[in-house]
C-alpha positions as CSV (number, residue, x, y, z in Angstrom):
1,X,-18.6,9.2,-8.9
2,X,-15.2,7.9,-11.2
3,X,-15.5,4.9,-12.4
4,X,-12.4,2.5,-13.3
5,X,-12.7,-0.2,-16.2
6,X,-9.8,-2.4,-16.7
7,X,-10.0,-4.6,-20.0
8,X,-7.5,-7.5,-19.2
9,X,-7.2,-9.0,-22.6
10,X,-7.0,-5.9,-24.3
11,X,-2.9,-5.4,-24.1
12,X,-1.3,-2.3,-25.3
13,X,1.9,-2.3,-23.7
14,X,4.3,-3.6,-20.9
15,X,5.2,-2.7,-17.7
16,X,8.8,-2.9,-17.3
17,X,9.9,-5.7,-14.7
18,X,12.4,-2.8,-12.7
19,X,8.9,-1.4,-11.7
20,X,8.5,-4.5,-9.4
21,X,11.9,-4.7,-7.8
22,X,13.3,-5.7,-3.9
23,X,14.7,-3.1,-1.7
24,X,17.3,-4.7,1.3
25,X,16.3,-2.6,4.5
26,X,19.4,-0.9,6.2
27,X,18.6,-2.1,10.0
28,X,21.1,-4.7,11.8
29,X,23.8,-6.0,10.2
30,X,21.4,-6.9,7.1
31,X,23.9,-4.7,4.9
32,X,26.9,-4.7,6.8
33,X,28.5,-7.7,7.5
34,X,25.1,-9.0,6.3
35,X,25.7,-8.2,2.8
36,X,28.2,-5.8,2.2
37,X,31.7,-6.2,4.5
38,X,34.0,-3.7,2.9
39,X,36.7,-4.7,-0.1
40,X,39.3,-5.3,3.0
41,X,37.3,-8.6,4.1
42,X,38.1,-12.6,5.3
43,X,35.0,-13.4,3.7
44,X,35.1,-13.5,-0.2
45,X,33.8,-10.4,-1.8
46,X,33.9,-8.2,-4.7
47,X,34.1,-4.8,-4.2
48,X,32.7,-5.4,-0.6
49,X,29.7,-7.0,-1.6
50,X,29.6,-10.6,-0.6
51,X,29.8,-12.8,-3.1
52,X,27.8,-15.7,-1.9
53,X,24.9,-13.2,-0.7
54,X,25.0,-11.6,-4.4
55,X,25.0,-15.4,-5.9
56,X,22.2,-16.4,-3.9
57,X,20.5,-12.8,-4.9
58,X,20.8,-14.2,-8.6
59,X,19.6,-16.7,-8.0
60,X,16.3,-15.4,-6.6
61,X,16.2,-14.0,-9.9
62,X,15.3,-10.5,-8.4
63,X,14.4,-7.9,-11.5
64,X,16.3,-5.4,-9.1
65,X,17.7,-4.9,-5.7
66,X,17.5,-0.9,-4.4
67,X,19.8,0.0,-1.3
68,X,20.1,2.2,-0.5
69,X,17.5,4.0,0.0
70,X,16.7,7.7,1.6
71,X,18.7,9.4,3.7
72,X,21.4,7.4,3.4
73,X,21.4,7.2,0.0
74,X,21.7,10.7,-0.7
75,X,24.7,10.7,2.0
76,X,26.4,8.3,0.5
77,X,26.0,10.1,-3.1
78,X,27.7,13.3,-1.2
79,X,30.5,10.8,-0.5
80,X,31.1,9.5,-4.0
81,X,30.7,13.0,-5.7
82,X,33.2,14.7,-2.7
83,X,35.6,11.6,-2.9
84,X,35.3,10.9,0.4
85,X,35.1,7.0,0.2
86,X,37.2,6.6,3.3
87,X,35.0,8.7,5.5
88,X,31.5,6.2,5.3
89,X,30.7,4.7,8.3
90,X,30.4,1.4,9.6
C-alpha cells in the first residue's frame, strides 16, 4: 500500500495563483448578452466585453477567468486563425 506524507511547514516552492482560476460556463445568455454583447452594442463595452461585468470581475479579484472552454474554444480559435471574425455565431 502507498502512503502519502505531506509536511505543511516544510515549504519549498509556490503554486502559482493561475492554477486556481474561474471558468464562466457558456449556457444562457451568461456570455452573450450576459457578458460579452458584441463591439456593435447600446450597452458600454470594450471590444464586446461588457465593461461593468469585467469591472465587477476585478473586482472579485479573480487570479483568472477561462472561457472559453472546449469545443467552442477550439472553434473559435479556427475563426481567429482563418479570419473569419464575421462568421461566429450568436
Amino acid at each position: 500500500m502507498s502512503k502519502l506524507v505531506i509536511y505543511a511547514g516544510n515549504k519549498k516552492s509556490r503554486i502559482n495563483k493561475e492554477i486556481y482560476g474561474h471558468f464562466s460556463e457558456h449556457l444562457g445568455r451568461c456570455i452573450y448578452e450576459g457578458l460579452y454583447v458584441g463591439e456593435n452594442s447600446k450597452i458600454p463595452n470594450k471590444n464586446g466585453m461588457r465593461t461593468d461585468v469585467v469591472n465587477a470581475l476585478k473586482e472579485m479579484k479573480l487570479p483568472l477567468l477561462r472561457w472559453p472552454g472546449g469545443v467552442l474554444q477550439m472553434n473559435i480559435i479556427g475563426w481567429m486563425v482563418l479570419g473569419l471574425k464575421k462568421t461566429v455565431r450568436k
